[in-house]
C-alpha positions as CSV (number, residue, x, y, z in Angstrom):
1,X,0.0,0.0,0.0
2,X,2.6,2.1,0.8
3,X,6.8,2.0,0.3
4,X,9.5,4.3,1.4
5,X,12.6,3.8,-0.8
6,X,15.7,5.4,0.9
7,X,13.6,8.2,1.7
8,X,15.5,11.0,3.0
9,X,13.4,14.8,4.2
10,X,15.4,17.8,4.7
11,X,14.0,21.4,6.2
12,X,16.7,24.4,5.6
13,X,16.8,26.9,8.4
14,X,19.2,29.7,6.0
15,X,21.3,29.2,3.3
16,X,23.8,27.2,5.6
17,X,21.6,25.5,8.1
18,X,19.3,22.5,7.8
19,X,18.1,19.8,9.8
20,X,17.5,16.5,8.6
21,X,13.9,14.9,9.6
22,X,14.4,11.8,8.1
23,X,17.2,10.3,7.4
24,X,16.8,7.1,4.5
25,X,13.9,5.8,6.0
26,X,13.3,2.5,4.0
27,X,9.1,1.1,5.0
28,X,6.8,-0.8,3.9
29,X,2.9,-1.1,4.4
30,X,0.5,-4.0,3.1
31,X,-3.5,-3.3,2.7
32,X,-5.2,-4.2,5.5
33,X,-2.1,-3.4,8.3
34,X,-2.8,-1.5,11.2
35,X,0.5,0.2,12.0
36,X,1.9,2.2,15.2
37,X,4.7,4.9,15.1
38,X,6.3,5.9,18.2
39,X,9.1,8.3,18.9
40,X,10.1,10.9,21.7
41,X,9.3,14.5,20.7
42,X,11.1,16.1,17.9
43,X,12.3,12.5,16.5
44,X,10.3,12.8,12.6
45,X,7.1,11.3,13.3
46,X,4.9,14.1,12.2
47,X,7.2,14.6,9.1
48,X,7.1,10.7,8.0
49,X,3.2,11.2,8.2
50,X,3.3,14.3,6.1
51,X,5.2,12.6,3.7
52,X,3.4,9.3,3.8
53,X,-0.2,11.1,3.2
54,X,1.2,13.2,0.5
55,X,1.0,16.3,2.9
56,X,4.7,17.1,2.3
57,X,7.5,15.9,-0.2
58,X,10.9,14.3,0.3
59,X,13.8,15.6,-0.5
60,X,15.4,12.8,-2.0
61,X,14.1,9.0,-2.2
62,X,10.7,7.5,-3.9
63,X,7.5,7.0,-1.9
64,X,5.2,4.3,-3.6
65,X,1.4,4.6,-2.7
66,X,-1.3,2.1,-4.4
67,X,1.7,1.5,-7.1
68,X,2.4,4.6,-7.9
69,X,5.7,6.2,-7.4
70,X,5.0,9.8,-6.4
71,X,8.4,11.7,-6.5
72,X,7.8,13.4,-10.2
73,X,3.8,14.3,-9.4
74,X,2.6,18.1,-9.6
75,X,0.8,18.8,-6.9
76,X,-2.8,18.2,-8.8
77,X,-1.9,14.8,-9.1
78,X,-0.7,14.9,-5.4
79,X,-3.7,16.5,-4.3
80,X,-6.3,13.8,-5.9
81,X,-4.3,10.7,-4.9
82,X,-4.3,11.9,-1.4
83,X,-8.0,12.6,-1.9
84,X,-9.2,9.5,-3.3
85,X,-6.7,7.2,-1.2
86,X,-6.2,8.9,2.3
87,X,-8.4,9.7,5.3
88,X,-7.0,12.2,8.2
89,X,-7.0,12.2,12.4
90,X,-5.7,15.1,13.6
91,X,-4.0,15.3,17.3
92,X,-6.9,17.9,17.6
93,X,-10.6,16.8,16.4
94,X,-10.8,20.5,14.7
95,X,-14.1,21.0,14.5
96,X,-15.7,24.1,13.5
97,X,-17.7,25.2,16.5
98,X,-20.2,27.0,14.7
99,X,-21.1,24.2,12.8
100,X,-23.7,21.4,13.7
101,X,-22.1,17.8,13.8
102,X,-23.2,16.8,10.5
103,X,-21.9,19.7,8.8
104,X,-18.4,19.1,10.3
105,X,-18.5,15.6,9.3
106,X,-19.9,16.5,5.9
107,X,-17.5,19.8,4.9
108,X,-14.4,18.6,3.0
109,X,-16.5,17.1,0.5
110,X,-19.0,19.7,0.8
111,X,-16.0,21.8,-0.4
112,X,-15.6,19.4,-3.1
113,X,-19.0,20.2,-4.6
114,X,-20.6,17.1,-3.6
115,X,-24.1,17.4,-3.4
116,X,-25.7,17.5,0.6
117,X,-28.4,15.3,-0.7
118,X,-26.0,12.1,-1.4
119,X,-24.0,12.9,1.7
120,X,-26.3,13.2,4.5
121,X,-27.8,9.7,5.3
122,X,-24.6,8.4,4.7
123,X,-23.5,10.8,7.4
124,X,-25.9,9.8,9.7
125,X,-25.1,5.9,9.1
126,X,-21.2,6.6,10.1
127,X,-22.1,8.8,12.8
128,X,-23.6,5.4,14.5
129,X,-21.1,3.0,13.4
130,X,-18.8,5.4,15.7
131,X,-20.7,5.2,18.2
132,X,-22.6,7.8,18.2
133,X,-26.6,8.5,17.7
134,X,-28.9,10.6,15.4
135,X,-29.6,13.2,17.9
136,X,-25.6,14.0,17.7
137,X,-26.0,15.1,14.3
138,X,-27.7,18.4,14.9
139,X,-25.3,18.8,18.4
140,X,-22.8,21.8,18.6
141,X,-19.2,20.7,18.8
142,X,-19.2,22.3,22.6
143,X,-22.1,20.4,23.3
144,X,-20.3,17.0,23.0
145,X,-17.0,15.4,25.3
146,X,-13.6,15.4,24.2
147,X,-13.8,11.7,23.4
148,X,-17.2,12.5,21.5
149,X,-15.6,15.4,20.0
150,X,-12.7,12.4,19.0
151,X,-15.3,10.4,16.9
152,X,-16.9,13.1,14.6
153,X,-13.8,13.5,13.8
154,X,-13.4,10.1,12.9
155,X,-16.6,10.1,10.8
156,X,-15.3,12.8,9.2
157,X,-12.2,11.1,8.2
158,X,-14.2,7.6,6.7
159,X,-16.9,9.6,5.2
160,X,-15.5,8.9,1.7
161,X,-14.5,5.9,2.6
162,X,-10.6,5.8,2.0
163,X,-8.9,2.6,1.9
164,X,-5.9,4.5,4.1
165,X,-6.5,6.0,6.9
166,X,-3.5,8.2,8.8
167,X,-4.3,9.3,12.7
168,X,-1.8,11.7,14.1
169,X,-1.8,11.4,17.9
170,X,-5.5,10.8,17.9
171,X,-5.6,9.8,21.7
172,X,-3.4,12.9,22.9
173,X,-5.6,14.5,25.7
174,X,-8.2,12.0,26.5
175,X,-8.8,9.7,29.2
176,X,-7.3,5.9,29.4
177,X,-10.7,4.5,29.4
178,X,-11.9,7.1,26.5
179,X,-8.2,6.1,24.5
180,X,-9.1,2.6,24.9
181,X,-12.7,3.1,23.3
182,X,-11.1,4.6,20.5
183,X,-8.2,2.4,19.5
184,X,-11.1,-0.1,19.3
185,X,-13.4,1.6,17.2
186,X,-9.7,1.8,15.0
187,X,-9.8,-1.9,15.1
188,X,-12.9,-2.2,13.7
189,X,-12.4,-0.5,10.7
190,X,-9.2,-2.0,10.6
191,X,-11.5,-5.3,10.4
192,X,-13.0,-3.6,7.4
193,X,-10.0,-3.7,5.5
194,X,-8.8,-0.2,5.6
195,X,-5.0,0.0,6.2
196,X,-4.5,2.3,9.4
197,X,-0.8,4.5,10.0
198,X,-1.4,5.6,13.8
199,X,1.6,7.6,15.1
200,X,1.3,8.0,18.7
201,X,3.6,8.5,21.9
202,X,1.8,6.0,24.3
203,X,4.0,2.8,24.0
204,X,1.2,0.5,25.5
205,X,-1.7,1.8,22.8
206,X,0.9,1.7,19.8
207,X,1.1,-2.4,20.7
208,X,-2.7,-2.6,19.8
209,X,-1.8,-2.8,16.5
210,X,-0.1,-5.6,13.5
211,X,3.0,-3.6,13.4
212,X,5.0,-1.4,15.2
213,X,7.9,1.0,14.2
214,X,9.9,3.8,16.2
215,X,11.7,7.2,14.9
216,X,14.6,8.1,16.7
217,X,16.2,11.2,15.3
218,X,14.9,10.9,11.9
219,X,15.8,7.1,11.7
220,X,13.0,4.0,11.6
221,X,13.2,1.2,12.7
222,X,10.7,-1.7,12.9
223,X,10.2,-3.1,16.7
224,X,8.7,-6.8,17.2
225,X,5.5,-7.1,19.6
């Protein structure tokens, strides 16, 4: 599903300064793999997601996703893979307070020019296969908990229904028992077949899934559980 070949990412603070993220990160991903990424602060995680979801490019290296090797893509074509293959967790559930559930759930592909109609009850069916009821739908984001909060934001992510779906510290500021609810929603549509990337710094969650790497200073390597 997804390969890093030799994969290298490189930020430039000034014309003489730079500081290397990653440092030829080789990885591999097979459909269906729910994988964890751990790594102390500051050690590339967030930058190997970037680059995995298409959010970012390397600076040297290929990244394969679904077959396709995606160094020499304009940023169209990088913009509608990562559409049609990817869905996103945030660390932060970002939803837009103004905004009734299912219009956060429904926006990116409101924005898309998707028609309401088509989206709605289909909206409504993920909200409950979250975990979640009807009557949420026409809640206010500051109406609901953090770990509520958590799976609209997951909804949002699967309403297109990508076979890849990246989550970027999405159990950072809940509660054990609320983490633990949602790491096994993830395994249910893991049981699906969509291929899940979770990075995360809680070493006991990160074992919940088939594989498990670590980034340490820009290096991965793969850790057996």
């Amino acid at each position: 599903m997804i390969t890093f070949e030799g994969v290298n990412k490189e930020y430039w603070l000034n014309r003489k300064r730079s500081i290397k993220a990653l440092k030829n990160v080789n990885f591999n991903v097979n459909e269906g793999e729910f994988i964890s990424i751990i790594g102390p602060s500051g050690s590339g995680k967030s930058t190997f997601l970037a680059l995995a979801s298409l959010l970012d490019k390397q600076t040297s290296g290929e990244i394969v996703i679904d077959g396709k090797k995606t160094s020499h893509l304009n940023d169209g074509e990088r913009t509608n893979l990562r559409y049609n293959l990817c869905g996103f967790i945030f660390q932060f559930a970002s939803l837009l307070p103004a905004l009734p559930v299912i219009d956060n759930i429904m926006l990116p592909l409101l924005l898309r020019g998707e028609k309401r109609s088509l989206l709605e009850k289909k909206a409504k069916n993920i909200l409950i296969q979250v975990g979640l009821t009807e009557e949420h739908a026409s809640h206010l984001p500051y109406q609901l908990s953090g770990g509520e909060q958590r799976r609209v934001a997951v909804a949002r992510a699967l309403l297109k229904d990508p076979p890849l779906l990246f989550a970027d510290e999405p159990t950072s500021a809940l509660d054990e028992d609320t983490a633990r609810d949602l790491i096994h929603l993830f395994h249910k549509i893991n049981d699906r077949g969509t291929t899940i990337i979770m990075v995360t710094h809680d070493k006991d969650l990160a074992q919940e899934g088939t594989g498990l790497y670590e980034i340490k200073a820009g290096k991965l390597t793969s850790i057996m559980v």
